[in-house]
N, C-alpha and C positions, 0 to 999 in steps of 0.2 A: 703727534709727539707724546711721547708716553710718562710721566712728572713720575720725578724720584719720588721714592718715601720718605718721609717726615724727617727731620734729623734725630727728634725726640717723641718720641708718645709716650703723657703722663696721664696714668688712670687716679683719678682722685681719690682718696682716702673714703671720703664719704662712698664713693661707686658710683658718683652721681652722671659723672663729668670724664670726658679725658681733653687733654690740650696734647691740639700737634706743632710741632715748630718745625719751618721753612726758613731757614736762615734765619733774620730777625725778625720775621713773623710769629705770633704764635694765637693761634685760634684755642679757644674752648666750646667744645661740643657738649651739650646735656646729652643724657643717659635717653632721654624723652626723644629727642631729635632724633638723637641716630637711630633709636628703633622706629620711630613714624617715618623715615624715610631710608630701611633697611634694602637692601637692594637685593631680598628675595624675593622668588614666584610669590611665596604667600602674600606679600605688600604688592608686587607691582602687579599681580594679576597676570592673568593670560590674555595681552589686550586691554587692559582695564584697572589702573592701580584702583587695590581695594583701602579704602579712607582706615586708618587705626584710630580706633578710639581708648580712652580710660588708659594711658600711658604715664602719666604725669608721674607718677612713685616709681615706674620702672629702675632699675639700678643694671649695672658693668658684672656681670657674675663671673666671666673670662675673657680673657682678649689670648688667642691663639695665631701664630704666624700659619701664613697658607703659601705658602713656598717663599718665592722672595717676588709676590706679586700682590699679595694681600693682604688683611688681615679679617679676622675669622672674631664677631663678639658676640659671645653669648650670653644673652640677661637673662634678670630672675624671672620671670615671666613664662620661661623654659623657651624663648625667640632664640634659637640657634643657627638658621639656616642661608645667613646670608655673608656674601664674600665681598667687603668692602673694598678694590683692589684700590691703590692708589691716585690713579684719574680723580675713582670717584670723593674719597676722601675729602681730596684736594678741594672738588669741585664743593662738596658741600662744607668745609670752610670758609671757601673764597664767596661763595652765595648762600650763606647763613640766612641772614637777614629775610633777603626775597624768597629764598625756601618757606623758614619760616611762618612768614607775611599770607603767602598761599594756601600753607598749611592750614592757619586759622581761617582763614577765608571758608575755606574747604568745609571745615569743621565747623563752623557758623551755617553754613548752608545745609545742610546738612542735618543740622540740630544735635550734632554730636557733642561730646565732652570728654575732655582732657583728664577727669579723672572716673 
């Protein structure tokens, strides 16, 4: 089953943030999230998602529509290359939290840092 789009996506003033809203839901994404868990080759690897580190400043620099299946955001960090399509949005909305929780796990293990 293939989940509508958002009814709303607001990109925050600051650039930090966008909120999506599902009827009377409404999620807020950091600018940090969605590029650590962007859904290109360069993040997911070939085989092998590669860990992002030093995110934590990243900011929203565009949000571009990609037909009527995605959306396309490009931060200041020059991260362009990934097509959010709606599943995945959705998906990482509804599982913020344990994304997340993982994430820093990761990133603990790792010895890495968020800024």
């Amino acid at each position: 089953m293939r989940t509508p789009p958002p009814e709303e996506i607001r990109l925050h003033p600051e650039r930090n943030a966008l909120t999506l809203a599902y009827g009377t839901q409404h999620y807020t994404l950091s600018a940090e999230f969605l590029r650590v868990h962007s859904p290109s080759a360069e993040v997911r690897g070939h085989g092998k998602p590669v860990l992002q580190t030093g995110k934590r400043k990243v900011l929203i620099k565009d949000l571009l529509p990609a037909g009527n299946y995605a959306l396309k955001i490009v931060f200041d960090d020059g991260h362009d290359s990934g097509l959010y399509d709606w599943d995945y949005l959705y998906r990482l909305a509804t599982e913020h939290d344990a994304l997340w929780q993982d994430y820093l796990a990761q990133l603990a293990a790792a010895g890495g840092s968020r800024d």
